[in-house]
MINU-91848 format. One record per atom (N, C-alpha, C, O): x, y, z; residue in one letter. Coordinates in steps of 0.05 Angstrom, whole numbers, plus 5000, padded with zeros to 4 digits. Atoms other than C-alpha are relative to their C-alpha. Layout:
# MINU-91848
XYZa ...
# end
This chain:
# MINU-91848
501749765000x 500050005000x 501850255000x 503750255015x 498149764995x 503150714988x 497750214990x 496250224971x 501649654992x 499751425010x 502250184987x 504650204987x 498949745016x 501251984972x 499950255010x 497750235021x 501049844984x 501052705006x 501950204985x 504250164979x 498449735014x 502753434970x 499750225025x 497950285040x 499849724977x 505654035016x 500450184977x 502050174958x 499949775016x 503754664986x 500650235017x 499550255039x 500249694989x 505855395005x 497850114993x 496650114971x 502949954994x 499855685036x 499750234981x 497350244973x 500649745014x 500456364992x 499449914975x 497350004967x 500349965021x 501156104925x 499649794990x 499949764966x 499850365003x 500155344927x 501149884982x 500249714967x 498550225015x 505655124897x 501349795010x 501549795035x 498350284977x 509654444916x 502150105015x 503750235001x 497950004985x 514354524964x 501449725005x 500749515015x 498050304998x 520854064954x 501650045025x 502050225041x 499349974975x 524653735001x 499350005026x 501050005043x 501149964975x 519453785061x 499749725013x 498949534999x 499950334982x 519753145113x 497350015005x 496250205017x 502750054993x 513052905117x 500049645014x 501149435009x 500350334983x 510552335170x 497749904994x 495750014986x 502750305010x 505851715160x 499749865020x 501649745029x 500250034988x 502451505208x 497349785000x 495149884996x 503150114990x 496750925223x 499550005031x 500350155049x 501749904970x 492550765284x 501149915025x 500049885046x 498350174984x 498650435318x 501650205007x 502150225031x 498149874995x 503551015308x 501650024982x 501149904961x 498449925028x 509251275266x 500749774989x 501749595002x 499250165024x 510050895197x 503250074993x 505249924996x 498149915011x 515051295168x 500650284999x 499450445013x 500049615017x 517352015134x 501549934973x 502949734968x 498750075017x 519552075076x 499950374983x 498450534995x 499449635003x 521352905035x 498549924984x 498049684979x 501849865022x 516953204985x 502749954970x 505149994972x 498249975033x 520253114901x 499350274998x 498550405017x 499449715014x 520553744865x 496650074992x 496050304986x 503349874998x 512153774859x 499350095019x 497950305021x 501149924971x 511353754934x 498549765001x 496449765014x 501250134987x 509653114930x 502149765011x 504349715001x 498750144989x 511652564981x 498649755012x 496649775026x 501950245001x 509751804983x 501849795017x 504349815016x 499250204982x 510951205034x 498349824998x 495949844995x 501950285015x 509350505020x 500549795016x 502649655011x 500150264990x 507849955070x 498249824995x 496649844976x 501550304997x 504649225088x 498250095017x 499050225036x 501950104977x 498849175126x 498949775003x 497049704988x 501150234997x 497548575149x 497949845015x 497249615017x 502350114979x 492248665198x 496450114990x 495450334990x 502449925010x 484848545169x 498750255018x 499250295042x 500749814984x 480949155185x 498850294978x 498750344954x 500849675013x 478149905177x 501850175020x 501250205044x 498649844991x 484050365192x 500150294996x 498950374976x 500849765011x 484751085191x 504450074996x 506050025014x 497150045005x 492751235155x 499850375000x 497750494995x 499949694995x 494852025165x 502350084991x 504149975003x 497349865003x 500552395138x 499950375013x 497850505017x 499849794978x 502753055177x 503050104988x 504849964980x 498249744998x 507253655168x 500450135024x 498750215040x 500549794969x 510354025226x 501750154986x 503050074966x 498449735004x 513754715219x 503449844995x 504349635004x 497050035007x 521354745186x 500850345005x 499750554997x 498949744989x 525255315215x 502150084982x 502950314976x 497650055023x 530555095163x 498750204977x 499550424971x 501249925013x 526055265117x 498150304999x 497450404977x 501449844994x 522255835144x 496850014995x 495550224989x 502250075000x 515855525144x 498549965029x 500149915047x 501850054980x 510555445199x 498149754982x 497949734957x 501750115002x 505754925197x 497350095007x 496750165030x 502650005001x 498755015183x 497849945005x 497849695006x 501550214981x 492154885215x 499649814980x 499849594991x 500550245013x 490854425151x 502849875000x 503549874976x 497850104993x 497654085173x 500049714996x 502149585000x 500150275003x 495053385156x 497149934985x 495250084980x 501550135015x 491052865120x 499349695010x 501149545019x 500550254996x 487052245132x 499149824977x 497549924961x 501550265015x 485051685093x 499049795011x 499549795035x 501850174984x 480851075111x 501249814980x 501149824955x 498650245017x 484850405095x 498149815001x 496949825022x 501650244981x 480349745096x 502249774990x 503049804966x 498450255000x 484949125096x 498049685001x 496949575021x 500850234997x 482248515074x 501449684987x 503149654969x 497650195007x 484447785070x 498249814991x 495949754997x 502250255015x 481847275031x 501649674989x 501849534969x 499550354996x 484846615051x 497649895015x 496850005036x 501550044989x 479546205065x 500549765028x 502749675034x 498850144974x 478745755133x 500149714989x 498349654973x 499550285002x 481045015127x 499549855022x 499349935045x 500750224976x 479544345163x 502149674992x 502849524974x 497350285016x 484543775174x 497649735019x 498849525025x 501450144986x 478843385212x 497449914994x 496449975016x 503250034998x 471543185198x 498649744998x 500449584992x 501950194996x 466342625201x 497350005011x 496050195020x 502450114983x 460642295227x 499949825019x 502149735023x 499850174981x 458441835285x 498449764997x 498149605015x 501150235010x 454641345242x 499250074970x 498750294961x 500950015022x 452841195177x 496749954993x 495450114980x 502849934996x 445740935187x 499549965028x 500849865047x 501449854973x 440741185238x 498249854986x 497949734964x 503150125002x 434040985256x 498850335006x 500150535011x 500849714997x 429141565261x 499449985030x 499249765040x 499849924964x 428341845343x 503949794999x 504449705021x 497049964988x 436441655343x 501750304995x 500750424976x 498249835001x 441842225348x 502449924983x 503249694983x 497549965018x 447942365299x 501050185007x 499650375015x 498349764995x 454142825311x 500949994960x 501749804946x 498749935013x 455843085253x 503350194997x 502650375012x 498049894977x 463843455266x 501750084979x 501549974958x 497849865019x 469543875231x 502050155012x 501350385016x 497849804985x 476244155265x 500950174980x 502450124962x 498849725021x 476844865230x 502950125004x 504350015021x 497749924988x 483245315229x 499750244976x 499050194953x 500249775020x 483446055197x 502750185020x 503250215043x 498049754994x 489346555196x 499650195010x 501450345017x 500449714982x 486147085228x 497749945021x 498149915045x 501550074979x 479746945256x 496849814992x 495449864972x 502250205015x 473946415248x 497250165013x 496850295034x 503449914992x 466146585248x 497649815011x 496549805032x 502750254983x 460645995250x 500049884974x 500649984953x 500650245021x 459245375211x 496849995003x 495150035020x 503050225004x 453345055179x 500049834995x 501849774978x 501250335010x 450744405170x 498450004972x 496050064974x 501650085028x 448444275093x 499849724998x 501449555006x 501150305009x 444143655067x 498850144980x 498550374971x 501849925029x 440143555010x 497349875008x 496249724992x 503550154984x 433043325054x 498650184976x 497350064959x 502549975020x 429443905007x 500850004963x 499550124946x 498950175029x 433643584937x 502350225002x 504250224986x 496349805011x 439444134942x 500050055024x 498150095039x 498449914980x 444444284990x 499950235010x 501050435000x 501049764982x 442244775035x 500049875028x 499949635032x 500050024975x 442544885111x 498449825008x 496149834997x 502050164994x 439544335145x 497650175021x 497850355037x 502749994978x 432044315176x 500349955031x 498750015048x 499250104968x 435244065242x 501750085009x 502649925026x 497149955000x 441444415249x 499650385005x 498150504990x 499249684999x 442745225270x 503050054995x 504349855002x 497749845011x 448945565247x 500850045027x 499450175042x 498150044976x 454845425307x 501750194990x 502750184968x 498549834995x 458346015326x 503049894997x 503049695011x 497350054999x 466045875316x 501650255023x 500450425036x 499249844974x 471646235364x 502650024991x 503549884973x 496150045012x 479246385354x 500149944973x 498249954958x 498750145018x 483446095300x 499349794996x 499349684974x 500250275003x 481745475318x 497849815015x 497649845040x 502650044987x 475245075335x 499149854986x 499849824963x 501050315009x 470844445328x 496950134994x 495550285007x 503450035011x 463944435289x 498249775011x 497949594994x 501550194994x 459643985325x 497049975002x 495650035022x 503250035000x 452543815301x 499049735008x 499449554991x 502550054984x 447643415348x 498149954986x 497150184983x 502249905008x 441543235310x 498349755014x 499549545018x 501350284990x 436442725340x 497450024974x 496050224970x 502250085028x 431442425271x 498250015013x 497649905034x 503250004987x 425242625282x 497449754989x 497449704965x 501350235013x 420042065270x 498150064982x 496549874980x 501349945026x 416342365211x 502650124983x 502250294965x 497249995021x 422942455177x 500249824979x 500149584984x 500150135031x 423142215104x 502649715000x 504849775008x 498050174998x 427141475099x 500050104978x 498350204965x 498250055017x 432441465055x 503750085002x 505250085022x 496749934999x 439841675035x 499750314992x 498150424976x 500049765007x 442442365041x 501650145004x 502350105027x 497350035002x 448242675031x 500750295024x 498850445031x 500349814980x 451243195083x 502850194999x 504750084986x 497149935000x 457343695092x 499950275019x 498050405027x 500049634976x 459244375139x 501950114981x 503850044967x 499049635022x 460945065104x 501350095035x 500250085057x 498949834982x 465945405149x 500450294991x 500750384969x 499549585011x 466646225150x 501450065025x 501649985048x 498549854980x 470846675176x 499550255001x 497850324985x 501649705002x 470047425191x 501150164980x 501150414983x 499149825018x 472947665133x 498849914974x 499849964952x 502050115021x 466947305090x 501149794984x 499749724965x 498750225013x 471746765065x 498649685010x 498249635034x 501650234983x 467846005067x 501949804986x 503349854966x 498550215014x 471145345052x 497349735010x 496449795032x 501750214998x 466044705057x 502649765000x 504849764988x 499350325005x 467843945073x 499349794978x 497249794965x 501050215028x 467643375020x 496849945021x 496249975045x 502350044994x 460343145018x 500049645016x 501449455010x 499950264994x 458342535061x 498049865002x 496250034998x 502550175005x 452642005061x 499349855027x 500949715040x 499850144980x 448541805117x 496749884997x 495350014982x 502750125007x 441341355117x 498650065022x 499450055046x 502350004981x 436041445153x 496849784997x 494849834983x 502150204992x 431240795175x 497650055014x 497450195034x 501850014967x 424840705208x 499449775001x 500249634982x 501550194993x 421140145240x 498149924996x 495950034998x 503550055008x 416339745218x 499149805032x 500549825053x 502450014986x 411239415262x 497049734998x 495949694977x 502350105009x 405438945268x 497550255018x 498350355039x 501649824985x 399239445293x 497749745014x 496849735037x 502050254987x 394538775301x 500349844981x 501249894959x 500250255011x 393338075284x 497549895005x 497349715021x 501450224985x 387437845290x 498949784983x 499349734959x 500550405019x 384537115270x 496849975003x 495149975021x 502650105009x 378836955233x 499049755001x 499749584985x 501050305005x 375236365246x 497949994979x 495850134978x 502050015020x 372436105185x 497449685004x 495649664988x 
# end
């Protein structure tokens, strides 16, 4: 990133060369660096911390020069820093393959993001496309580093069959990364309701 900043003499606004100008973000002095022969003077760092910063360059009086500084003595700009690695998982699964309906499943994913993680979801395809599950809320994540763990207990009017499942991870800098998709069945019980016997 490099800020640009022109010092002009206040009478006739032309560049003033040569002038030490400072750079400053919301941490403290960057740098200085003189004015070229326009009056203008540019400093060029890294930022590496996601964010909304405010970056400032500043003039103070040169006696050398016979200048005072001015109440317009400085300049702000508004930096936003963003990063767009998304979060990864070196961990995930399930806690069964088939279920009966009224049993519980964990569904699970150990995340890890370079700056900072947000919340997972649980996707299935129960209404034919992969979307957030019917049984499942969106788990807050924490730190860098943190486990996804979905809980669901089959409700007994739950549709038998096969259905495929996976968690979307995010982080707070709107970056998502998903798990490979996985397959889990869902059974119910059959039943006799009565028997009874006909005498013929």
């Amino acid at each position: 990133t490099t800020m640009r900043c022109k010092v002009l003499d206040l009478a006739n606004n032309s560049g003033i060369a040569n002038y030490t100008v400072y750079f400053y973000n919301s941490t403290g002095l960057l740098g200085t660096n003189t004015t070229n022969a326009s009056g203008w003077a540019s400093f060029s760092f890294t930022d590496s911390t996601p964010g909304v910063e405010t970056i400032t360059c500043n003039v103070t009086g040169n006696a050398s020069r016979f200048y005072n500084a001015s109440e317009n003595n400085s300049k702000q700009l508004t930096l936003t820093t963003q990063e767009h690695v998304p979060p990864w998982y070196q961990e995930y699964g399930q806690s069964n393959v088939t279920i009966h309906t009224g049993d519980t499943i964990l569904f699970y994913a150990h995340w890890f993001d370079n700056v900072m993680l947000d919340y997972a979801v649980l996707e299935t395809n129960e209404s034919g496309e992969m979307e957030q599950s019917s049984l499942a809320s969106a788990l807050k994540l924490n730190g860098s580093e943190d486990w996804s763990n979905f809980s669901i207990t089959i409700p007994g009017d739950y549709p038998h069959g096969s259905y495929s499942w996976r968690i979307v991870g995010n982080d707070t800098s709107g970056n998502q990364n998903q798990t490979p998709e996985g397959v889990f069945n869902v059974w119910g019980w059959a039943k006799i309701s009565s028997a009874p016997i006909e005498i013929q």
